[in-house]
MOPAC internal coordinates of N, CA, C and O (Angstrom, degrees):
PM7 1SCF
backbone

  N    0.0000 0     0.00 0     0.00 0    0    0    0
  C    1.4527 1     0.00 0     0.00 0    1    0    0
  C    1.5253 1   109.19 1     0.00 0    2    1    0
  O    1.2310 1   112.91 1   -39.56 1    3    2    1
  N    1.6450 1   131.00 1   140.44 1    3    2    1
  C    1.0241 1   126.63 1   145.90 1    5    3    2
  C    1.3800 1   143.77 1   -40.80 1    6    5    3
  O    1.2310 1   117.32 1   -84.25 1    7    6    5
  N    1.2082 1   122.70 1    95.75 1    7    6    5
  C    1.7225 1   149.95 1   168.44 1    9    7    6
  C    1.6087 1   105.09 1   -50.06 1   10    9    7
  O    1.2310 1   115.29 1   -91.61 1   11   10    9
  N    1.1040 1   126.54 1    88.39 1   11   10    9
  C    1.2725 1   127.17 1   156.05 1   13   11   10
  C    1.4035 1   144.32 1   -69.12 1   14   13   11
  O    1.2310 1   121.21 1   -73.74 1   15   14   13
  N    1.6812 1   115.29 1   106.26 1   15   14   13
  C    1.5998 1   100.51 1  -165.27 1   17   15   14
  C    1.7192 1   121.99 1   -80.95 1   18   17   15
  O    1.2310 1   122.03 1   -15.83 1   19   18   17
  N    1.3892 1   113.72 1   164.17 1   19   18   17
  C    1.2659 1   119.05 1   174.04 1   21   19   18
  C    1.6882 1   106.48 1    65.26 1   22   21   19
  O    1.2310 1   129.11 1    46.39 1   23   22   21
  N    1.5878 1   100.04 1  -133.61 1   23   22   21
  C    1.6322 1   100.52 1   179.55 1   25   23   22
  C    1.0454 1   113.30 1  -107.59 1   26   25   23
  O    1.2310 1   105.84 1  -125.49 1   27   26   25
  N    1.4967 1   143.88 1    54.51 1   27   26   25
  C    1.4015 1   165.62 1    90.25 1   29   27   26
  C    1.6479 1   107.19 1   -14.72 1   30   29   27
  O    1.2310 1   133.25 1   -38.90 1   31   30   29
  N    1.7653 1    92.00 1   141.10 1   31   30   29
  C    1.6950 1   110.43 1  -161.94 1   33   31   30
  C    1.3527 1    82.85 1  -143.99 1   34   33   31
  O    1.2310 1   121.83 1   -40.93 1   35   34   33
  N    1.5777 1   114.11 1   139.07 1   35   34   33
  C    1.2685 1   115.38 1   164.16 1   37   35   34
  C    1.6915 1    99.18 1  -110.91 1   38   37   35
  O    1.2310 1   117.08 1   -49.41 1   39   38   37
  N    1.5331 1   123.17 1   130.59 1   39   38   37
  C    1.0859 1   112.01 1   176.29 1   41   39   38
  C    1.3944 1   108.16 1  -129.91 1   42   41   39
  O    1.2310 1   119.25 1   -24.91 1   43   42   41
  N    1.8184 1   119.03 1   155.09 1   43   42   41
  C    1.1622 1   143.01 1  -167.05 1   45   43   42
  C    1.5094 1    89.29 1   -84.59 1   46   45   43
  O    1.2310 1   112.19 1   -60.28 1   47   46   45
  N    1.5399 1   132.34 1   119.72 1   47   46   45
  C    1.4004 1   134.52 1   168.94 1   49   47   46
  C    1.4257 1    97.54 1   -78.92 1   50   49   47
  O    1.2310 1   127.60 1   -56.28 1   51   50   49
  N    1.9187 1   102.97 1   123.72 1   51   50   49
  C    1.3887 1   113.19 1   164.10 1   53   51   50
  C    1.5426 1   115.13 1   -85.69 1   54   53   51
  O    1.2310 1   111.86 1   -67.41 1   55   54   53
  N    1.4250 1   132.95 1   112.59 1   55   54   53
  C    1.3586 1   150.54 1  -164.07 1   57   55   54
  C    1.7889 1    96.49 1   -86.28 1   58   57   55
  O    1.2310 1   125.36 1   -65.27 1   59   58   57
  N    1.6890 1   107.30 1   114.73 1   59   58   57
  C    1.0623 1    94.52 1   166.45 1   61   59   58
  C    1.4988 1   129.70 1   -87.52 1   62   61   59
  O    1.2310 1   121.80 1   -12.73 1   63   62   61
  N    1.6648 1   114.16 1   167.27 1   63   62   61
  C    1.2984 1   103.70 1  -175.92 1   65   63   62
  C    1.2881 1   121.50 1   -64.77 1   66   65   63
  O    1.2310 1   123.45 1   -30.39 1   67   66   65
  N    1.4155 1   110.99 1   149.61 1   67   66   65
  C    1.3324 1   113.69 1  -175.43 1   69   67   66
  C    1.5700 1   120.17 1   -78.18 1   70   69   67
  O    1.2310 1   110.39 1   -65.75 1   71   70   69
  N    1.6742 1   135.66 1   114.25 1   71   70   69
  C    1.0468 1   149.48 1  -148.17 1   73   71   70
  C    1.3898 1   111.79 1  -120.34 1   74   73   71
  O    1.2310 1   111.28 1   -64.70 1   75   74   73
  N    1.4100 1   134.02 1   115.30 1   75   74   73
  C    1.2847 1   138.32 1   144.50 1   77   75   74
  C    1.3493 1   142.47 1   -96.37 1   78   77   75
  O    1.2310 1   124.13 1   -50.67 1   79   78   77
  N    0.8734 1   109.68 1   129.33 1   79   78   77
  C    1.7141 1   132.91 1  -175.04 1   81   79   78
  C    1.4193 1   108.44 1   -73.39 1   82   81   79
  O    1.2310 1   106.61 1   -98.29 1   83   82   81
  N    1.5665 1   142.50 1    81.71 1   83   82   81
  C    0.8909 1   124.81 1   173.39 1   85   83   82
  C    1.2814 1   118.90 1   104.66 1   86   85   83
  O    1.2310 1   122.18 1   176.86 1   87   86   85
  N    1.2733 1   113.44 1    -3.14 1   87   86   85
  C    1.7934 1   102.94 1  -155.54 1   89   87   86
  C    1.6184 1   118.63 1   112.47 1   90   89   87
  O    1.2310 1   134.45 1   141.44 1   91   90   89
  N    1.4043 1    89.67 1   -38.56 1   91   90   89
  C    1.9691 1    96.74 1  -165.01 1   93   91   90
  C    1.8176 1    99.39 1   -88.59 1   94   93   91
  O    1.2310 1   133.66 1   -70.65 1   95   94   93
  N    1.6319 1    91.20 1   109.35 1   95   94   93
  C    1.5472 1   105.75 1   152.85 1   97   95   94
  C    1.4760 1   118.38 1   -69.00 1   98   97   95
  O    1.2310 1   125.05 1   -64.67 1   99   98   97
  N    1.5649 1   107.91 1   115.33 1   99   98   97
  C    1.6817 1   103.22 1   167.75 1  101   99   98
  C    1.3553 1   121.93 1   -86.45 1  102  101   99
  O    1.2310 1   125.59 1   -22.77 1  103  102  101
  N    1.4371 1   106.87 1   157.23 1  103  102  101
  C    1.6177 1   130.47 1  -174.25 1  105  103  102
  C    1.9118 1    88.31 1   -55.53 1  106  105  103
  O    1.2310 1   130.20 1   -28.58 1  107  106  105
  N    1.9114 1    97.94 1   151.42 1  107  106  105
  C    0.9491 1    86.79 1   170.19 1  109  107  106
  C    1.5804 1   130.02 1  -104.88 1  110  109  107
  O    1.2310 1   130.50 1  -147.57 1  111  110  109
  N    1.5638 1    97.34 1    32.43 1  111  110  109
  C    1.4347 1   114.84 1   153.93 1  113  111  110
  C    1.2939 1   117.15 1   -81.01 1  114  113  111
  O    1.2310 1   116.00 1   155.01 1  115  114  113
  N    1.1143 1   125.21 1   -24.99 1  115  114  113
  C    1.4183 1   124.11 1  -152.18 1  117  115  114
  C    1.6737 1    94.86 1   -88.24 1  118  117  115
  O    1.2310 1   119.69 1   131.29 1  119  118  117
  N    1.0196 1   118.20 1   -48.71 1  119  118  117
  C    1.9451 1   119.48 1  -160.66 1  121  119  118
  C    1.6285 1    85.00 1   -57.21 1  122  121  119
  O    1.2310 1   127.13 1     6.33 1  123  122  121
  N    1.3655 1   103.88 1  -173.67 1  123  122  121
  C    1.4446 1   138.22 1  -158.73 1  125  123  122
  C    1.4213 1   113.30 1  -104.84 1  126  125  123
  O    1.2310 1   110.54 1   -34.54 1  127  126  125
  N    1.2438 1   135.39 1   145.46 1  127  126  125
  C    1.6923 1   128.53 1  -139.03 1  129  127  126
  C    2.4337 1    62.12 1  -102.75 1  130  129  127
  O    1.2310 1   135.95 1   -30.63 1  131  130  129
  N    1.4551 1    86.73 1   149.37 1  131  130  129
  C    1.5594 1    99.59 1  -174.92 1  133  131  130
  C    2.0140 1    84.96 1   -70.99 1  134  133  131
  O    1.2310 1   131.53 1    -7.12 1  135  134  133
  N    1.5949 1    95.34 1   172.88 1  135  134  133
  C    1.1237 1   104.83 1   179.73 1  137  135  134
  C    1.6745 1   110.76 1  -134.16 1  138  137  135
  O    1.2310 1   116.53 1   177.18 1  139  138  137
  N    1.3601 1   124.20 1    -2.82 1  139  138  137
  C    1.4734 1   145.35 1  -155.31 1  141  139  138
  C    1.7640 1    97.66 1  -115.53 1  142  141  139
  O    1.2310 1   130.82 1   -33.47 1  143  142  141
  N    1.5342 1    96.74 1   146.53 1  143  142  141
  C    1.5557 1    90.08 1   151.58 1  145  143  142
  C    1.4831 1    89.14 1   163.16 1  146  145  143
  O    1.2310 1   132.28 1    -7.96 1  147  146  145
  N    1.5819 1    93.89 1   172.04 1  147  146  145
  C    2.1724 1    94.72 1  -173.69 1  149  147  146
  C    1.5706 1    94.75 1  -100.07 1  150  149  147
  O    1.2310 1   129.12 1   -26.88 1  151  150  149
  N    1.2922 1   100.04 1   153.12 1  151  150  149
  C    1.7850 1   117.82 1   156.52 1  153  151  150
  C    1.1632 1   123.74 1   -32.01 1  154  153  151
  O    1.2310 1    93.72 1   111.64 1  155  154  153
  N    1.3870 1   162.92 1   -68.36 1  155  154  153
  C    1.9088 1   172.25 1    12.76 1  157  155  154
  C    1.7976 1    75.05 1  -125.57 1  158  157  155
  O    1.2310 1   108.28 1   130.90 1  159  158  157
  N    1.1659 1   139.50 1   -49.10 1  159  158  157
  C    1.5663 1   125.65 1  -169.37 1  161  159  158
  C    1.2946 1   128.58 1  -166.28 1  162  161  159
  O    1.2310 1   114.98 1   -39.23 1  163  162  161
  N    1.4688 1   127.13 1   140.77 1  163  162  161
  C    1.5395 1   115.59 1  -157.58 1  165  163  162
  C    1.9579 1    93.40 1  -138.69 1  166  165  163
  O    1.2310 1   135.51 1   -10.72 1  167  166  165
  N    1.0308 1    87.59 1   169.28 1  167  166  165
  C    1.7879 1   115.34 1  -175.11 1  169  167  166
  C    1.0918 1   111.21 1   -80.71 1  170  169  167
  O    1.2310 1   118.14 1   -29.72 1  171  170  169
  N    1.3677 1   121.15 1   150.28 1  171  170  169
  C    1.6355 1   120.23 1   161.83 1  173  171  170
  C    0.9428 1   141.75 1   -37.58 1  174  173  171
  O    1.2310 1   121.34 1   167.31 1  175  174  173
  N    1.6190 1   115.04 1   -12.69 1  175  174  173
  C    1.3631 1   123.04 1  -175.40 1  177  175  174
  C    1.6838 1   118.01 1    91.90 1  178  177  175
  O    1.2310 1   119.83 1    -7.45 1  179  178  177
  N    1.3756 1   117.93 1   172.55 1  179  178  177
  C    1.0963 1   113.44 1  -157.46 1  181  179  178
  C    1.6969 1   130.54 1   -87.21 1  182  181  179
  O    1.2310 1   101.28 1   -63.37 1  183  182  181
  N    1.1783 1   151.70 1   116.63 1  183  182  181
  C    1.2695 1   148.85 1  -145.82 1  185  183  182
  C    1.3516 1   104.45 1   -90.59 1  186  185  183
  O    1.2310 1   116.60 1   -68.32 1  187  186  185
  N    1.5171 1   124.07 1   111.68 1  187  186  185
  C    1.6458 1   117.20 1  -177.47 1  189  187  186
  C    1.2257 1   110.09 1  -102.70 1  190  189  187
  O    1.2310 1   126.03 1    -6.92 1  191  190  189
  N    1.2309 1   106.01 1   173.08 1  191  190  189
  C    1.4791 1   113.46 1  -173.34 1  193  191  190
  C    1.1418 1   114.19 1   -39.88 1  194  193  191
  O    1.2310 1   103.11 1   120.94 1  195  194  193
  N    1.3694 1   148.62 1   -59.06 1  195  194  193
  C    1.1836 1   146.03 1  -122.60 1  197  195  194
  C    2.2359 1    99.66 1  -111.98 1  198  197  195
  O    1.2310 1   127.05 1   176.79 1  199  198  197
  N    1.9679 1   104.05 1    -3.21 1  199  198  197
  C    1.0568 1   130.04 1   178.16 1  201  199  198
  C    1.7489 1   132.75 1    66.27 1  202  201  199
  O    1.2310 1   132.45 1  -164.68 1  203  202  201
  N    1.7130 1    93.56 1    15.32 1  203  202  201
  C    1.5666 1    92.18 1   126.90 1  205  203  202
  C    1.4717 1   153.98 1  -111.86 1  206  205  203
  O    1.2310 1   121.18 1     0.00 1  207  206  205
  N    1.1129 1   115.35 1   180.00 1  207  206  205
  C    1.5432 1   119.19 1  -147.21 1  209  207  206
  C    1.1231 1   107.38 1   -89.54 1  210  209  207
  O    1.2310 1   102.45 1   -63.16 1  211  210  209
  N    1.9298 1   149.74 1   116.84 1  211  210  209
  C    1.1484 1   145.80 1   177.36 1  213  211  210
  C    1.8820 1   106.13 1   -93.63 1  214  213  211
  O    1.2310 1   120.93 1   -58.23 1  215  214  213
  N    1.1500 1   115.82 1   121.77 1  215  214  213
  C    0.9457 1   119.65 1  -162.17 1  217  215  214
  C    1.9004 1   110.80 1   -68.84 1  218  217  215
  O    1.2310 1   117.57 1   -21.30 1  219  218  217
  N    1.2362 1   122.22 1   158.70 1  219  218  217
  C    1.3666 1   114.86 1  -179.64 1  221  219  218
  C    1.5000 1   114.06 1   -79.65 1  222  221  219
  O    1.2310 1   114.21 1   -33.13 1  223  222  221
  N    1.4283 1   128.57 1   146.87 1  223  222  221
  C    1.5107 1   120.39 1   175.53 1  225  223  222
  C    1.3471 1   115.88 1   -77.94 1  226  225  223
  O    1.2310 1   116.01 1   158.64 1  227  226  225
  N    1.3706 1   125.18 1   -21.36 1  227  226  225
  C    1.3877 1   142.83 1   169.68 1  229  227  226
  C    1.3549 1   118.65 1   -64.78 1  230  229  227
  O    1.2310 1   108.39 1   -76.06 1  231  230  229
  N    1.4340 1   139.31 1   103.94 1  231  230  229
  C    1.2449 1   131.75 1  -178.41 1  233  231  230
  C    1.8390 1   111.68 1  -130.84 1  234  233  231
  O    1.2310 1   133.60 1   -20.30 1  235  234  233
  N    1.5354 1    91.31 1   159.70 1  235  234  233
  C    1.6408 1    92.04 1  -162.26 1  237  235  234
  C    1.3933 1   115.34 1   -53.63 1  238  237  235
  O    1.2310 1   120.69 1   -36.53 1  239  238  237
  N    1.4496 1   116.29 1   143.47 1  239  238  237
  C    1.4020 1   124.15 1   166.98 1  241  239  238
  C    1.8466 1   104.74 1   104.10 1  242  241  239
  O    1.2310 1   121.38 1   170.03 1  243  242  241
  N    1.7274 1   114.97 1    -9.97 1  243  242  241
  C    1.2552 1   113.05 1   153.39 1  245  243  242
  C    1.4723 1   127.98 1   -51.67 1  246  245  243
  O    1.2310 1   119.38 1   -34.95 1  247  246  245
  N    1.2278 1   118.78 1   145.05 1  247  246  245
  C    1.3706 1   135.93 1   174.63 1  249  247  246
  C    1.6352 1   110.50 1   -93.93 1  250  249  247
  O    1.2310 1   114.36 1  -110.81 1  251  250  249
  N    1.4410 1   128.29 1    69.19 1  251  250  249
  C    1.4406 1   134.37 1   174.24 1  253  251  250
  C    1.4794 1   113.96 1   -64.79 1  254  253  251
  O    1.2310 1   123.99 1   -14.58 1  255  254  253
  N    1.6750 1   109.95 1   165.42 1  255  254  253
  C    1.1513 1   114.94 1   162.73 1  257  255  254
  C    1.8040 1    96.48 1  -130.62 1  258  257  255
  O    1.2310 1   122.40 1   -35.40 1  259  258  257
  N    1.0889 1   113.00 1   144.60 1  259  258  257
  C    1.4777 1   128.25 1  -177.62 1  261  259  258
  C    1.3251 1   134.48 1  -113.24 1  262  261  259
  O    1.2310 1    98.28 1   -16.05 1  263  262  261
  N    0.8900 1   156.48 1   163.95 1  263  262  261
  C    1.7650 1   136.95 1   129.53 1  265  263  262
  C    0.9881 1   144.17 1    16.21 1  266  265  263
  O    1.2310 1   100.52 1   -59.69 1  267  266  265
  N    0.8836 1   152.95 1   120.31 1  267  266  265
  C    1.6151 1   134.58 1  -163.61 1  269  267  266
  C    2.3837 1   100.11 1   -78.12 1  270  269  267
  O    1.2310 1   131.61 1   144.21 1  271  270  269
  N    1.6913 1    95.19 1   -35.79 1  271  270  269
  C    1.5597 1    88.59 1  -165.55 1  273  271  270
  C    1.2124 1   101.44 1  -123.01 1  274  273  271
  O    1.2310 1   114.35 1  -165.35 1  275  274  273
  N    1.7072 1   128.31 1    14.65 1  275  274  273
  C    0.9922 1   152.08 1   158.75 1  277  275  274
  C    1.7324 1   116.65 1   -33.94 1  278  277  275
  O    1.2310 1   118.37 1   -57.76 1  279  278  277
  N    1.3204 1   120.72 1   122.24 1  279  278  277
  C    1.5630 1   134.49 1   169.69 1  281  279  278
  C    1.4429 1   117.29 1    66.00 1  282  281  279
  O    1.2310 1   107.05 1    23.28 1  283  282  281
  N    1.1654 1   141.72 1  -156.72 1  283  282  281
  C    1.7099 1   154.46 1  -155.28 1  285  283  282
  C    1.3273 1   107.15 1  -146.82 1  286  285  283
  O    1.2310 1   131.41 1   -60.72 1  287  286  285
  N    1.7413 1    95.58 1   119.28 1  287  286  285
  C    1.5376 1   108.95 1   170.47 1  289  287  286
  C    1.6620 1   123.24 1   -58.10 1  290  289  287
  O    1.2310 1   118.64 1   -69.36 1  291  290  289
  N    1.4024 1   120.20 1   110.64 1  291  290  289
  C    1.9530 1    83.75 1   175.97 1  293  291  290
  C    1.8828 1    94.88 1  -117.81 1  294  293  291
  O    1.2310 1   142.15 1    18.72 1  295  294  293
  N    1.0337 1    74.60 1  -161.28 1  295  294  293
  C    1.9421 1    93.35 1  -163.92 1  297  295  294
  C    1.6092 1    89.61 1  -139.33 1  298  297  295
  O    1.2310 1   124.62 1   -51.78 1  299  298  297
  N    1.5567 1   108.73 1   128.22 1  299  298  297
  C    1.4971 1   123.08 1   171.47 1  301  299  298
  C    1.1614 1   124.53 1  -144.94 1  302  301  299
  O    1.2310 1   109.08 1   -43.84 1  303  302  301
  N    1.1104 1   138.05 1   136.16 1  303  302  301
  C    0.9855 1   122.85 1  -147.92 1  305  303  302
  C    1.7122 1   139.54 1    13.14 1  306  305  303
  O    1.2310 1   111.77 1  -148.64 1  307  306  305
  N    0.9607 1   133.12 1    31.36 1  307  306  305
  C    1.6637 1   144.00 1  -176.64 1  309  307  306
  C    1.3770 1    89.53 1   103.54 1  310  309  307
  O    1.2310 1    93.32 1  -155.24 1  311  310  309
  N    1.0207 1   163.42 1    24.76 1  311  310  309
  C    1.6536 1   159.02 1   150.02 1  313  311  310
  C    1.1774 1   113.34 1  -125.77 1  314  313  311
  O    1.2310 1   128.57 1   -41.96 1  315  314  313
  N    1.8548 1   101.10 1   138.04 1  315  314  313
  C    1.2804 1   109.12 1   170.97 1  317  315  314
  C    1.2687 1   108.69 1   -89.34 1  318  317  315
  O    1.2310 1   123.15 1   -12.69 1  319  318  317
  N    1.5769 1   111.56 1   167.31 1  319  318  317
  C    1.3462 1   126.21 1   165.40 1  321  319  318
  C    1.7539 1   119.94 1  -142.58 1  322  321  319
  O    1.2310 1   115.56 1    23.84 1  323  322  321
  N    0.6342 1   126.04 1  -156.16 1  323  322  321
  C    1.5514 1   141.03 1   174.94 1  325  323  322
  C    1.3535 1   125.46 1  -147.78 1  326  325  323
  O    1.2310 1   119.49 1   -38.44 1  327  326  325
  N    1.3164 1   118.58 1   141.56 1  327  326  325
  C    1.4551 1   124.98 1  -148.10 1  329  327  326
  C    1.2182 1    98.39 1  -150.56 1  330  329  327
  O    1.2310 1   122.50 1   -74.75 1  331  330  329
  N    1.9407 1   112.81 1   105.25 1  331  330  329
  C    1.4822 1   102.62 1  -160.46 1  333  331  330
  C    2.2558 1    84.39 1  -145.80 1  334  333  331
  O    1.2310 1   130.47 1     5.51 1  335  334  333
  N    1.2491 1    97.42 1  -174.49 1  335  334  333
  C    1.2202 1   115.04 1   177.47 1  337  335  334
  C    1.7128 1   102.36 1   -84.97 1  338  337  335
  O    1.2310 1   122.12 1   -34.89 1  339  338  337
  N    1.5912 1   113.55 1   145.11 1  339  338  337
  C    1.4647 1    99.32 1   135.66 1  341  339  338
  C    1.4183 1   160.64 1    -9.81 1  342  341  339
  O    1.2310 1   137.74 1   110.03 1  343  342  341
  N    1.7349 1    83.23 1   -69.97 1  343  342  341
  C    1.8498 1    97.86 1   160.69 1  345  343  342
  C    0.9578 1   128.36 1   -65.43 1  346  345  343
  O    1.2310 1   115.80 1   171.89 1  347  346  345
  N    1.1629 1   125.58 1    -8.11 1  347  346  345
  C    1.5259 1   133.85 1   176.27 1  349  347  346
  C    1.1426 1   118.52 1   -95.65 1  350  349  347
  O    1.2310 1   105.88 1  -144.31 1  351  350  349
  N    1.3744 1   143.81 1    35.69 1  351  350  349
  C    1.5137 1   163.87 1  -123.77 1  353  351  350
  C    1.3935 1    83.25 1   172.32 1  354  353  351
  O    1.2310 1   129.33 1   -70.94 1  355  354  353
  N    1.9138 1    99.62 1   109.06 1  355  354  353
  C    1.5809 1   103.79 1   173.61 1  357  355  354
  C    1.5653 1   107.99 1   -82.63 1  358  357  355
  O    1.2310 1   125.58 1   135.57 1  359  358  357
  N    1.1265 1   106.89 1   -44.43 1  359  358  357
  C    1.4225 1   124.77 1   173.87 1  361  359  358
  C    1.9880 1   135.51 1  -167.72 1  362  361  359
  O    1.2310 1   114.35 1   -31.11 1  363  362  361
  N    0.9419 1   128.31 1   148.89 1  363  362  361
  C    1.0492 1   131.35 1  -168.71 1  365  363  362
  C    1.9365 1   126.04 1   -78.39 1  366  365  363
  O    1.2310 1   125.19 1   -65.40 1  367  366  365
  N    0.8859 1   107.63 1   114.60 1  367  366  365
  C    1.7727 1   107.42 1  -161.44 1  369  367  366
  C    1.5708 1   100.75 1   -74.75 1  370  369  367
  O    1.2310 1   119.53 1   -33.53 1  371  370  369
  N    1.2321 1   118.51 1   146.47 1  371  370  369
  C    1.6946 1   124.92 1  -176.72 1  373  371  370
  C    1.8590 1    90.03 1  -141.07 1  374  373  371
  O    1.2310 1   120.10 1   180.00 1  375  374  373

């Protein structure tokens, strides 16, 4: 699995269901970049000035909501994920 350093989040993109209006299937350019997805693994947290480590509030197996254009797609082993900052985690879904 991907090891993420610092305040790096690898997250599982939650795909929403696919919805039609009428009949009309949209392009899959057209829908909305998802905004949901779980943690699978996070970083040590953040290194401050003085060079210790504040831990992240985000931990694996959370259900976040993020950014809409927030962090880097990768591909690992046959799955994608997302690879974003901390701060970019608006908040955490319960």
């Amino acid at each position: 699995m991907l090891k993420p350093l610092g305040d790096r989040v690898i997250i599982e993109v939650t795909e929403a269901a696919e919805e039609t209006v009428g009949g009309i299937v949209l392009a899959s350019n057209a829908k909305d970049k998802p905004v949901t997805g779980k943690v699978v693994a996070a970083g040590t947290g953040y290194v401050l000035n003085d060079g210790t480590i504040r831990d992240l509030t985000v931990k694996v197996g959370d259900d976040v909501l993020f950014d809409k254009y927030a962090g880097q797609e990768v591909s690992f082993e046959g799955q994608d994920y997302l690879s974003l900052h901390e701060k970019d985690i608006v908040a955490i879904v319960e």
